[in-house]
N, C-alpha and C positions, 0 to 999 in steps of 0.2 A: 247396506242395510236391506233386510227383506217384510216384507208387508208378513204378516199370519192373521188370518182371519178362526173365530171359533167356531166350531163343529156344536151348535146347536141341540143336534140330535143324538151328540155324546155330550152334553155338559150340561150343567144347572144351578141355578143361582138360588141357594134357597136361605131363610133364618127359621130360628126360634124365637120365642119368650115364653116368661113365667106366665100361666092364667091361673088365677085364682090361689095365686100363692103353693100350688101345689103340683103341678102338670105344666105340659108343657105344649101349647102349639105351633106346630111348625108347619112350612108354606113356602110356594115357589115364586118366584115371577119368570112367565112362559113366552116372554114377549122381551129381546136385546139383542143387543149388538156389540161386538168387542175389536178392537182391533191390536195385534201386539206388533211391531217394529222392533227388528234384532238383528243383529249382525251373526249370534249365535244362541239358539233357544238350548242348548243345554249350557249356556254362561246366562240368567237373566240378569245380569248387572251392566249388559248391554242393550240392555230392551227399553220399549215405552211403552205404555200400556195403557189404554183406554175402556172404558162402557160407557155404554147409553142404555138404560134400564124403562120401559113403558109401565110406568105405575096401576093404569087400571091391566095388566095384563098378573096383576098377584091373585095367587091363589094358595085359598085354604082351608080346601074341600068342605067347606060353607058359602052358601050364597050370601046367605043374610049375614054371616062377616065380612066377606069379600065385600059386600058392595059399603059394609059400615065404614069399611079402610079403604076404600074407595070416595068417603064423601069427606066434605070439609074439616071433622072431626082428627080424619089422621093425614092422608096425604095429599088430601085434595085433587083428583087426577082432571079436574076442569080447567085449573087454576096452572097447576103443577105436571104435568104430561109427560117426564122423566126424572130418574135420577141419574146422576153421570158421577164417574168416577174417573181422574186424570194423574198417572204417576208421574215424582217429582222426584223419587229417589228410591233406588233399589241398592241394594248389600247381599251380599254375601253371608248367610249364618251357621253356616253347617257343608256339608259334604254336598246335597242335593236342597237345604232349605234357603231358602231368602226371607227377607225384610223388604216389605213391596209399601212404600210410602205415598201419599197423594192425595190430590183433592176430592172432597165425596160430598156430593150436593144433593140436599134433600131438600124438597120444597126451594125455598132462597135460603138456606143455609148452607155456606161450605165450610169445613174441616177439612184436616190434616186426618188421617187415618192409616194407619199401618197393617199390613196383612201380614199374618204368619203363611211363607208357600212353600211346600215342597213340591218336587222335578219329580213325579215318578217313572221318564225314561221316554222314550221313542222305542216308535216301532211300525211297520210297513202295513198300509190295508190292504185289501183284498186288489183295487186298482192301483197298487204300485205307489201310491202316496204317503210319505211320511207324513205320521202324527206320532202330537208329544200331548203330554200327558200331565197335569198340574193338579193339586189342591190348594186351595188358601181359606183363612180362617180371621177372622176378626171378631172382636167383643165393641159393642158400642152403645151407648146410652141415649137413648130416642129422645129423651125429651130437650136435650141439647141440639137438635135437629127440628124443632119446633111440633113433635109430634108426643102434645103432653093429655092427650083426654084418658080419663081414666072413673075410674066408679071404687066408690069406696066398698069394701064388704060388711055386711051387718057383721059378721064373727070376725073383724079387723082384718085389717092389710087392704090390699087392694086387684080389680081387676084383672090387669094387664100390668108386669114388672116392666122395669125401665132400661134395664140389662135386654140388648137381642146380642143374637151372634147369629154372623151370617158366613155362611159357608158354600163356596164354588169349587164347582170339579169343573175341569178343564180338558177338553182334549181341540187341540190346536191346528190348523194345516196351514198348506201356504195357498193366499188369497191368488186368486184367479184372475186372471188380467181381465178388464169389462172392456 
């Protein structure tokens, strides 16, 4: 089995949600860490796969939201200072897609969570190093993760929808002996 560490500065971890029942904002977190373990990154039904996610490091190109979802109200990052994410079972679903299974911890809640991934290939950088190249996709309901504040609208519905989907691009190398 080989250690891959993720290329940062090729990948991104970012979601959505509904605002205001109508639009939609979306936002990064710029602060993680991943590690993938495989015996073959183009088979990941041999892989393991982890994050460690820095909650105040989200961003969504507002201060005064960022620091909102930064305080007790949503993630709490005094309190709460990661999300991690731990797979427990990957499949095979397609030609280059998988079924990426696992534990995803937000605040003290963990879930089971399934990622839709596709394998978009390998290919050699400038320094001679292979990298490979992933997306994955997921829909999940926040307030099943203890992250329920919300504001009603005077013309009905409400603030922030309960639906995010979050979605990571990936490009992969192999970790660096320390």
């Amino acid at each position: 089995m080989a250690n891959w560490t993720v290329d940062n500065s090729h990948s991104s971890i970012g979601f959505s949600v509904k605002h205001m029942m109508v639009s939609k904002v979306k936002g990064v977190f710029e602060d993680y860490s991943a590690t993938v373990t495989a015996e073959d990154l183009t088979d990941l039904t041999t892989a393991s796969i982890s994050f460690d996610i820095q909650t105040a490091s989200i961003n969504t190109k507002s201060e005064d939201r960022d620091n909102h979802l930064r305080s007790a109200d949503f993630f709490n990052v005094e309190d709460y200072p990661s999300i991690s994410f731990r797979s427990t079972n990957i499949e095979k679903d397609g030609d280059d897609e998988y079924k990426v299974t696992g534990d995803l911890t937000i605040k003290d809640v963990t879930k089971s969570v399934t990622f839709d991934v596709e394998y978009n290939g390998k290919g050699m950088n400038p320094w001679g190093v292979d990298v490979y190249g992933f997306e994955a996709e997921t829909k999940l309901n926040r307030e099943e993760f203890g992250l329920t504040w919300n504001a009603a609208l005077e013309t009905g519905g409400v603030l922030v929808g309960k639906d995010i989907k979050i979605t990571i691009d990936l490009e992969v190398n192999p970790a660096q002996a320390e």
